[in-house]
C-alpha positions as CSV (number, residue, x, y, z in Angstrom):
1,X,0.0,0.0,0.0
2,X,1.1,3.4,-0.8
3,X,0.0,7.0,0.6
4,X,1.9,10.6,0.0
5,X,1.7,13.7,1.1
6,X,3.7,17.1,0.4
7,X,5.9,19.2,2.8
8,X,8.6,21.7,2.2
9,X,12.1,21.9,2.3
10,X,13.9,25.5,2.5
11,X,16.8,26.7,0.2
12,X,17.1,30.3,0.8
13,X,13.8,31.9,0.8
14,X,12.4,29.0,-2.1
15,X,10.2,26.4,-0.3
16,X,10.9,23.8,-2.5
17,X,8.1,20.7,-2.0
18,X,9.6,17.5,-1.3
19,X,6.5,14.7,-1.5
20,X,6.9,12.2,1.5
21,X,5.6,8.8,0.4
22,X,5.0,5.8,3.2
23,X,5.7,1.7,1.4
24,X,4.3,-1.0,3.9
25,X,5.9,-4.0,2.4
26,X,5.7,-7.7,4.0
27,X,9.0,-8.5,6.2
28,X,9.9,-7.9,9.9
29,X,8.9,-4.8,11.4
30,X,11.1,-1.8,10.5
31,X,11.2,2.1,9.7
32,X,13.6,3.2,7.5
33,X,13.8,6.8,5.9
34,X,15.4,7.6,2.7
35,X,15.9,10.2,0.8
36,X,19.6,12.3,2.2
37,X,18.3,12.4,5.3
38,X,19.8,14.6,8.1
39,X,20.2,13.4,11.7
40,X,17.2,15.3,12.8
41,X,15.3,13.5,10.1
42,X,16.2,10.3,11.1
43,X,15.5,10.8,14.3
44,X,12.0,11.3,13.5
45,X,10.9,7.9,13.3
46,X,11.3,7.4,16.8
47,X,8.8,10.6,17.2
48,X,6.5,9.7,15.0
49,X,6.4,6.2,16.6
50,X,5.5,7.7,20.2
51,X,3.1,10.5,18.7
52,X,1.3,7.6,17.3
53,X,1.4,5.3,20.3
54,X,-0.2,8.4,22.4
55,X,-2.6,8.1,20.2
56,X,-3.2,4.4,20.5
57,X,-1.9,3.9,17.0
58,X,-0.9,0.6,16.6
59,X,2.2,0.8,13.9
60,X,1.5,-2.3,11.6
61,X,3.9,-5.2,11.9
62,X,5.6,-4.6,8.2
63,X,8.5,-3.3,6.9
64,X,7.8,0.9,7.1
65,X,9.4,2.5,4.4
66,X,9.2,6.7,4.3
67,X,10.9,8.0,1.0
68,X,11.4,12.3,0.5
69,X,11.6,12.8,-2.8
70,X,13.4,14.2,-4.6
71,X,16.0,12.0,-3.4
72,X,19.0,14.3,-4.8
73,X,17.8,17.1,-2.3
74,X,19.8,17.4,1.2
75,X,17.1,17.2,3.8
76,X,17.1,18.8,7.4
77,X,15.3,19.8,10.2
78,X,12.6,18.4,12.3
79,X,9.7,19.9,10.1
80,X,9.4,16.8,8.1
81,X,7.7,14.8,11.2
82,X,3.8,16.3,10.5
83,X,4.2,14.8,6.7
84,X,5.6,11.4,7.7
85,X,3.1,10.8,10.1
86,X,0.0,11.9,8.0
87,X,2.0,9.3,5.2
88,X,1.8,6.8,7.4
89,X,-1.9,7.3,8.9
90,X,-3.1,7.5,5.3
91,X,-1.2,4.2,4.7
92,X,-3.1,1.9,6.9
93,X,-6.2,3.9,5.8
94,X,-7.0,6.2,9.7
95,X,-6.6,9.2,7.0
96,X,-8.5,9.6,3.4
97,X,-5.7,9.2,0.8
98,X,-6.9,11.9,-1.3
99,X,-7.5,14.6,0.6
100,X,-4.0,13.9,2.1
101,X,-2.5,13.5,-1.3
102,X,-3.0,17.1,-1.9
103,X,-2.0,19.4,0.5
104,X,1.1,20.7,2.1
105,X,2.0,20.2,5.4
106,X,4.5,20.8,7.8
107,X,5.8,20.7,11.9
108,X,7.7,18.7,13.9
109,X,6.0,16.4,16.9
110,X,6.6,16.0,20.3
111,X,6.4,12.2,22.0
112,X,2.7,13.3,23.2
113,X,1.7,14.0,19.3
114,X,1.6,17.9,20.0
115,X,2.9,20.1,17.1
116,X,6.1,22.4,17.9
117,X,6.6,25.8,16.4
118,X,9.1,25.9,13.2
119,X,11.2,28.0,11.1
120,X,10.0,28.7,7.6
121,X,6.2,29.0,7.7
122,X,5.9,32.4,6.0
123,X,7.9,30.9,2.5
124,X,5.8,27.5,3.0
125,X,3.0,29.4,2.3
126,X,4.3,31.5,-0.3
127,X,5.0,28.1,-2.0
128,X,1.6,26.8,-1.1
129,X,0.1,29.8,-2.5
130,X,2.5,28.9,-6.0
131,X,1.3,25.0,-6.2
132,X,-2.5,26.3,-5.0
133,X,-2.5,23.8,-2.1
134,X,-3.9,24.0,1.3
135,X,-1.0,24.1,4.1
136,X,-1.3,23.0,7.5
137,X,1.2,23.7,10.5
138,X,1.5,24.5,13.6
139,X,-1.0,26.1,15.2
140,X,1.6,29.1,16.9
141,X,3.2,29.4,13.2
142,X,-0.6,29.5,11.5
143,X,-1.0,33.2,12.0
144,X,2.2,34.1,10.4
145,X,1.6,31.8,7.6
146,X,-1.9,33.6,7.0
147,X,-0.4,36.8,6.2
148,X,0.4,35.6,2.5
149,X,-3.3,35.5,1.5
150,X,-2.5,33.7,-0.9
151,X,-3.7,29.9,0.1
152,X,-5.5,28.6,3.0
153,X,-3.5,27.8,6.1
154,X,-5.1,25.6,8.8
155,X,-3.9,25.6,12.3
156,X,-3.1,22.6,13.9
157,X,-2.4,21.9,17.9
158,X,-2.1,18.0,17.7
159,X,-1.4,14.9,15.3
160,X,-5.2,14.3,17.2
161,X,-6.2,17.1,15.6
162,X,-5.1,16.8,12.1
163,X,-6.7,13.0,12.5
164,X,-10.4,14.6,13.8
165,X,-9.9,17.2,10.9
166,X,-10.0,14.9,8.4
167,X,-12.3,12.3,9.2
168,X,-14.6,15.0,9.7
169,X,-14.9,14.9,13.5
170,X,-13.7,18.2,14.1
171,X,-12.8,20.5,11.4
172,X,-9.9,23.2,11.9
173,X,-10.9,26.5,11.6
174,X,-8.8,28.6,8.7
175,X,-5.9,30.7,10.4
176,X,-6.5,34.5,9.7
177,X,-3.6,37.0,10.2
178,X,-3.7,39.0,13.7
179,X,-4.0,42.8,13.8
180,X,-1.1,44.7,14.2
181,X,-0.5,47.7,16.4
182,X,0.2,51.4,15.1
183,X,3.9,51.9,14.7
184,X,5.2,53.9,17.6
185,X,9.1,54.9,17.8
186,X,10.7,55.6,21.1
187,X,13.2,57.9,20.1
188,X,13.6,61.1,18.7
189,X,16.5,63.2,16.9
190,X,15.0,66.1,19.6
191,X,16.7,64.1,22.2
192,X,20.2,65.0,20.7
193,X,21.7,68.3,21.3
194,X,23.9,70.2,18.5
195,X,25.5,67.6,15.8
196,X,23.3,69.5,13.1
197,X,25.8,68.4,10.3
198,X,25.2,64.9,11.1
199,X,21.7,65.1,11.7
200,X,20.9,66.2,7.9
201,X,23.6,63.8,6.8
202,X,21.7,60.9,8.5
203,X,17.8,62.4,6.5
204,X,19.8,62.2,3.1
205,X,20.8,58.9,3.9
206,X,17.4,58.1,4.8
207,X,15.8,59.8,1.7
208,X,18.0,57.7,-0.9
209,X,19.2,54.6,1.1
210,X,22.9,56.3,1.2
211,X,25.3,54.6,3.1
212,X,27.0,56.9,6.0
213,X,30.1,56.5,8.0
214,X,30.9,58.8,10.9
215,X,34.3,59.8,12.3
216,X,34.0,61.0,15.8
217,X,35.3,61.3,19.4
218,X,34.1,58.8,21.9
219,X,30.9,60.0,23.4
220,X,30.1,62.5,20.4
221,X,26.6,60.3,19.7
222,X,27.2,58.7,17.0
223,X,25.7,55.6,18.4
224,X,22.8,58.2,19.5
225,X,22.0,59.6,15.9
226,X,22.1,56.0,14.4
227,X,19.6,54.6,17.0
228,X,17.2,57.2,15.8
229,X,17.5,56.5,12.2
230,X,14.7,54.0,12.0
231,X,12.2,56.8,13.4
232,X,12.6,58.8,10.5
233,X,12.6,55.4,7.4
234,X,9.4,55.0,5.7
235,X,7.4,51.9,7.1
236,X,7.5,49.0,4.9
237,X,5.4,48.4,1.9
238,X,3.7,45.5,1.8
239,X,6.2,43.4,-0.6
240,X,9.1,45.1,1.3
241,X,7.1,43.2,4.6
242,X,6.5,39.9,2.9
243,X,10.3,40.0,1.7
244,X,11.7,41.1,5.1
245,X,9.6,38.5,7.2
246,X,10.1,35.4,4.8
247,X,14.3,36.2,5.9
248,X,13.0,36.6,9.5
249,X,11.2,33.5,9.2
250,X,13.7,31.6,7.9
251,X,15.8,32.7,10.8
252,X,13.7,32.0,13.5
253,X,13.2,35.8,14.8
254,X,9.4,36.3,13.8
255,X,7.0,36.5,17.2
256,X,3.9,34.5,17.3
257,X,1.5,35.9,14.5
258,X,3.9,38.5,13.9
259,X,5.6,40.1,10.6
260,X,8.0,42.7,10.3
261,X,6.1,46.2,9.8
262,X,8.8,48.6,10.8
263,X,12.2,48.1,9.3
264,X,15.1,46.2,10.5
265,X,18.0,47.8,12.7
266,X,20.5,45.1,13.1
267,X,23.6,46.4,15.2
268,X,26.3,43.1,15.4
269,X,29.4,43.5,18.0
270,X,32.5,44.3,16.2
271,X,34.0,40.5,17.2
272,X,31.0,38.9,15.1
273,X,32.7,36.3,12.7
274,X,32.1,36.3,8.9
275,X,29.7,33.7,8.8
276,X,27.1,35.5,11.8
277,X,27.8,38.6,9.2
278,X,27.3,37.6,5.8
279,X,25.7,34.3,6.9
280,X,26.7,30.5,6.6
281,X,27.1,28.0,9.8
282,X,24.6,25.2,10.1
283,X,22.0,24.9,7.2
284,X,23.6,28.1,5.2
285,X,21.2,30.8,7.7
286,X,21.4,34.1,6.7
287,X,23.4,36.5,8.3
288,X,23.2,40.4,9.7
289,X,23.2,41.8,6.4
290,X,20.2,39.6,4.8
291,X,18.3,40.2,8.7
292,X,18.8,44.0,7.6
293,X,17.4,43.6,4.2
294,X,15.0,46.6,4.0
295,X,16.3,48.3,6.9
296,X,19.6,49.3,8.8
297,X,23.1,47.5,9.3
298,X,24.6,49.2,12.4
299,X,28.0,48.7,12.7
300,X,29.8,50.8,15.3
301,X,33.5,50.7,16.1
302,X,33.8,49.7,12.6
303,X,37.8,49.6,11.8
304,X,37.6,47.2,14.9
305,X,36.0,44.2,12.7
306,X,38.4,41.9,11.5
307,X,39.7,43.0,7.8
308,X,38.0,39.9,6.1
309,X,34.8,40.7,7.5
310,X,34.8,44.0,6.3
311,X,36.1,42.9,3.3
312,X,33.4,41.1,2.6
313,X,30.4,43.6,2.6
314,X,31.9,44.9,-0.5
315,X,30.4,42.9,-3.3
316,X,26.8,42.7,-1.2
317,X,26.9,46.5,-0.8
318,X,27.3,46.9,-4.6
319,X,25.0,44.0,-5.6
320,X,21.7,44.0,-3.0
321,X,22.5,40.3,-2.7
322,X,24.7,37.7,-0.9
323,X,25.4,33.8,-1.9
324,X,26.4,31.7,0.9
325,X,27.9,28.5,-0.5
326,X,28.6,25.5,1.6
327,X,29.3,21.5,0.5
328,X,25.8,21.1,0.7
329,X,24.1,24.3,0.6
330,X,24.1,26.9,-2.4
331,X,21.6,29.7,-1.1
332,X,21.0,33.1,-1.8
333,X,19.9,35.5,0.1
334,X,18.8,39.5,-0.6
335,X,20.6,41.6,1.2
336,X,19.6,45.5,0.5
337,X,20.4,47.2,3.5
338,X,20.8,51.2,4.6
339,X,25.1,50.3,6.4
340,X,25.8,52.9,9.0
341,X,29.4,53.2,10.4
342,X,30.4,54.4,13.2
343,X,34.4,55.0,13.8
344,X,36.8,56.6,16.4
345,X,39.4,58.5,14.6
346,X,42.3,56.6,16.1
347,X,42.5,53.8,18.8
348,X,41.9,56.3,22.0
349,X,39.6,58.2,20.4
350,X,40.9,61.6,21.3
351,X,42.7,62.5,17.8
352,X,40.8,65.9,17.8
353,X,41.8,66.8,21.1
354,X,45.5,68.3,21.3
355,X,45.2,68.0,25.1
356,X,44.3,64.2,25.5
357,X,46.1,62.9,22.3
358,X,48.3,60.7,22.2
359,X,52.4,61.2,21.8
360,X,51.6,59.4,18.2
361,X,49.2,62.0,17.0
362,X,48.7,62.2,13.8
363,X,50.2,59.0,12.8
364,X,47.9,56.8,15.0
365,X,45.1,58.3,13.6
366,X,45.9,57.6,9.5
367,X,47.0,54.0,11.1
368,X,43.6,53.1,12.6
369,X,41.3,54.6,9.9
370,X,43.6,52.3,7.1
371,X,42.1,49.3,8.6
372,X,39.0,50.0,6.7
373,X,40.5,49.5,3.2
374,X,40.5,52.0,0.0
375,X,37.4,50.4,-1.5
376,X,35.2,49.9,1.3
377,X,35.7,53.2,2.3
378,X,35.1,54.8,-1.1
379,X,31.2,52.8,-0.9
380,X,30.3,54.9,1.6
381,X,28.0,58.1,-0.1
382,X,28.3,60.4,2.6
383,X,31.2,60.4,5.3
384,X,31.0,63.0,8.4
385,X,33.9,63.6,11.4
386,X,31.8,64.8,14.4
387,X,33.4,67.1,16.8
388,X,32.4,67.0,20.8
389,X,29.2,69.0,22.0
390,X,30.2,72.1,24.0
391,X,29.0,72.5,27.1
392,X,26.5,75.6,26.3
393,X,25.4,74.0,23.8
394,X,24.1,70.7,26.1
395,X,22.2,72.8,28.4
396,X,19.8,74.3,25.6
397,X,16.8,73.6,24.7
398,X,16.5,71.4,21.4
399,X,15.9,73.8,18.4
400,X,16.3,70.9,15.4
401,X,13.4,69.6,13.8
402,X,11.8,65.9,15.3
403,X,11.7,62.7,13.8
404,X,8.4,63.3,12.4
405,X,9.0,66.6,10.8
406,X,12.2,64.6,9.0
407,X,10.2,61.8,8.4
408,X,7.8,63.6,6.5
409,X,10.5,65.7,4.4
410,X,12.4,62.0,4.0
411,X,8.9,60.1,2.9
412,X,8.4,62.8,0.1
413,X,11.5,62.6,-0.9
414,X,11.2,58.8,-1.3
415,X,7.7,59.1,-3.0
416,X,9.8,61.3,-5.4
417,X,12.0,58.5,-6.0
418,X,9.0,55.3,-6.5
419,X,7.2,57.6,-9.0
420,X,10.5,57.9,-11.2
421,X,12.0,54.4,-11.0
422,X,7.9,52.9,-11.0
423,X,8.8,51.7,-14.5
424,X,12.6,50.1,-13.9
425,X,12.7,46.7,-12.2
426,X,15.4,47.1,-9.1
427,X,15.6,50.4,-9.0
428,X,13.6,51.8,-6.1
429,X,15.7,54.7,-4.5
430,X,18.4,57.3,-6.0
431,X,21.1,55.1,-4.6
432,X,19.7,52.1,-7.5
433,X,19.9,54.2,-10.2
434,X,22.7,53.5,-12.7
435,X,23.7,53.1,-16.2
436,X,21.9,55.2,-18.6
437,X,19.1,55.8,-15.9
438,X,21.5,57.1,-13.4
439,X,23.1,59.6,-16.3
440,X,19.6,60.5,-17.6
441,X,17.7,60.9,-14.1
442,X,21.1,62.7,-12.1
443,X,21.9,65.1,-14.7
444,X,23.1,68.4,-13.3
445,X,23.0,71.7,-14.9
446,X,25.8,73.1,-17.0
447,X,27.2,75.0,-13.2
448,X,27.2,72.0,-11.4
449,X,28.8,69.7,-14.6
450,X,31.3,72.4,-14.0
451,X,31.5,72.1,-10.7
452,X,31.9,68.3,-10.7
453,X,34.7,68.1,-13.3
454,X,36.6,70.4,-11.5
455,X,36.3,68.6,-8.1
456,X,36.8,65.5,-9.9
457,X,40.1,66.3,-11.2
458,X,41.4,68.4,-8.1
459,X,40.3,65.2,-5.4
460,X,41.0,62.6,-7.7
461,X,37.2,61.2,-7.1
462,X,37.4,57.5,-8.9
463,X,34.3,56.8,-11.6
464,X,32.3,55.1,-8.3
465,X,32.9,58.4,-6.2
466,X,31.8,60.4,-9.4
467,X,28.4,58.6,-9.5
468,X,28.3,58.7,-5.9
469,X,28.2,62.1,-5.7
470,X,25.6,62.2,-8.7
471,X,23.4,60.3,-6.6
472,X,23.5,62.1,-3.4
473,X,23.1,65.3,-5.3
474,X,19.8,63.9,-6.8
475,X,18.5,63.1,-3.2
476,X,19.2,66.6,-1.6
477,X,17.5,68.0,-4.7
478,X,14.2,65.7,-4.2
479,X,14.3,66.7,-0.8
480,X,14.4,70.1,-1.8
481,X,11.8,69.5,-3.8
482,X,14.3,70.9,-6.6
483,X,14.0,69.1,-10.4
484,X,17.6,70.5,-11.3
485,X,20.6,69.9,-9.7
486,X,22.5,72.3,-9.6
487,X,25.8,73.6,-7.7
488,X,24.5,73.9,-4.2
489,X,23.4,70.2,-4.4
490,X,26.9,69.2,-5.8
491,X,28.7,71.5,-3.5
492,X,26.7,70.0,-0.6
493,X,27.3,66.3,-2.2
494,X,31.0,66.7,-2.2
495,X,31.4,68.1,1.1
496,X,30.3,64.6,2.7
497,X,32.3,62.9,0.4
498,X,35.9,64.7,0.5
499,X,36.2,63.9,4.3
500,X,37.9,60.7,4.2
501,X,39.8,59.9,7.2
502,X,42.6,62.1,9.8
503,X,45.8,63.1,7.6
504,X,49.3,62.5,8.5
């Protein structure tokens, strides 16, 4: 006798289906799975076999064969349990082989038959939206799952359950997505005092998705400013959401019911390895980058990472994308992230104070900012040094504009940007743009050609720093609400990116 039924297993964000079939052949009593399967896989015959004894299930006295197909696939994870389980029920005829037959299920079992929470349940759907199946997992995942819309998702507590579902004894109810509570942000750019320059550098990054590094003595706030950054991004839109939590998902970080409405601020220590960064480890996860897609990379004490891991945010900064290849794992994962730096301009941090200094000044300072190499540095759009906060000027009261007055000059500004990049496929902010569009969309008048040439030539600004500044100067013009760019947006541009790093 044969039965099948469909799960999933995950390669990046694709759900691929792998069908789970259940042989009962005459012979001594066995359970064999096939298929590459992973320890946790294997393990799940012993599951299973308790799930169904709480049940009072007797297994039949054959030879059990479970085969996930396709066989070529590496397997892992404890998600396949649900599937197996249904196979076998729908083997020795407890479950109708047709309605089984057809859907897409998923969830791994405890030795009482109760469904555990898994990974993944936001791309299952998606899949089970793409083969027009019904999916069924665990009831804490169900509400997260039900935010695709685009199949029906059926929350189940219990392999009991599943059993009175289908024979009609107790139907699940369909899982409908939770409602979600108004966005509120905590902190404000009110609560910092003076730093005005840095303040509108971190709104232009925010208005075109330019990345910002910031040189600055210890206790400046640059940690401060970068915190408030996610109070003056646009909330998500709803494919940015779906996108964002499917990575989440993946991950593990999604609350019960929950998907990601504001946008990510992911702030790793600077002794994170490579793998936590850009991702890798066990199963090929994704790593801070791809959990920033659509949001903010942190990274303070930056020239403190090690130089490899630095190095290798180069090619996702440029490409929006990262592939994390293992022995068995190829995966890729999107990684479109807003990277904020954050740097002391030597190792004590008091370079731009004569009187605390060290005996080294101003070599120790061109030593320390070297660690970050020529063309990581020269990815960065805009690039600040940030001076301590007098005294007079901490005691008064804030005069700078809130988070929501930014946020409102930084929304139109990106609105700006959708309307004009509506009609190009990956392009969705100034910082996108490139090729033709960039030259034909970032054009300046004949003043600010001139200006650019000339700054070009005197700094020695490579062709990456020349479309860099393009592209900032585009941004402070939309937020201007200026068509033309013209030589106050380049002069304005260039001033964020001639401050590289302290000179010897």
């Amino acid at each position: 006798m044969l039965a099948s039924t469909y799960t999933v297993a995950f390669d990046g964000l694709v759900a691929r289906p792998v069908k789970v079939e259940c042989a009962l052949a005459p012979g001594l009593p066995s359970f064999s799975i096939v298929g590459l399967p992973s320890k946790a896989i294997s393990e799940a015959k012993d599951r299973v076999r308790a799930a169904l004894a709480h049940l009072n299930v007797a297994m039949p006295s054959k030879r059990i064969t479970i085969n996930l197909s396709p066989a070529d696939l590496p397997k892992s994870g404890a998600h396949f349990d649900l599937p197996i389980a249904a196979a076998i029920l729908a083997a020795i005829d407890m479950l109708p082989q047709d309605k089984v037959a057809g859907i897409m299920s998923l969830g791994e079992l405890s030795l009482s038959g109760k469904l555990i929470p898994i990974k993944g349940a936001l791309p299952a759907a998606v899949t089970a939206g793409t083969l027009e199946t019904e999916l069924f997992c665990p009831e804490e995942c169900s509400t997260e799952a039900a935010w695709v819309g685009a199949t029906r998702v059926f929350g189940v507590s219990s392999l009991a359950a599943l059993l009175a579902h289908f024979t009609g004894a107790k139907p699940l109810a369909q899982a409908h997505p939770t409602h979600l509570a108004p966005i509120q942000h905590d902190r404000d750019l009110r609560d910092i005092r003076g730093q005005a320059r840095a303040k509108r550098a971190l709104e232009i990054a925010a208005a075109g998705r330019h990345h910002l590094l910031m040189v600055g003595s210890p206790g400046c706030g640059k940690s401060m400013i970068a915190a408030r950054l996610p109070s003056i991004l646009p909330d998500l839109t709803p494919a940015e959401a779906l996108e964002t939590s499917m990575v989440h998902s993946i991950a593990g970080l999604l609350g019960e019911g929950g998907i990601a409405r504001t946008r990510p601020f992911r702030d790793p220590h600077h002794t994170a390895s490579m793998p936590a960064l850009v991702g890798g480890g066990k199963g090929a996860g994704p790593g801070e980058i791809s959990l920033a897609h659509n949001g903010v990379l942190f990274m303070d004490e930056f020239p403190e990472y090690q130089r490899q891991t630095l190095e290798s945010l180069r090619q996702p900064l440029e490409n929006g994308e990262v592939v994390v290849s293992r022995a068995n794992a190829h995966v890729r994962y999107p990684c479109r992230f807003l990277l904020i730096a954050a740097a002391n301009p030597c190792r004590c941090g008091h370079f731009y104070d004569a009187n605390l200094a060290c005996g080294r000044a101003p070599i120790c300072g061109a030593d320390y900012i070297e660690k970050i190499s020529g063309p990581l540095l020269d990815r960065f759009d805009l690039r600040i040094e940030m001076l301590q906060v007098p005294a007079d000027e901490l005691k008064r009261e804030p005069t700078c504009d809130s988070s929501a007055q930014v946020a409102e000059r930084v929304a139109a500004a990106r609105a700006i940007q959708t309307e004009r990049y509506s009609s190009i496929e990956g392009t969705h902010t100034n910082s996108d743009c490139e090729g033709e569009v960039l030259m034909d969309v970032c054009r300046p008048t004949q003043a600010g050609q001139a200006m650019l040439d000339l700054a070009t030539d005197r700094f020695s600004l490579s062709a990456r720093g020349y479309h860099r500044v393009l592209r900032v100067s585009r941004t402070i013009a939309d937020l201007a609400g200026d068509i033309d760019i013209d030589t106050p947006h380049i002069g304005e541009a260039l001033s964020y990116r001639l401050v590289a790093a302290p000179k010897v």
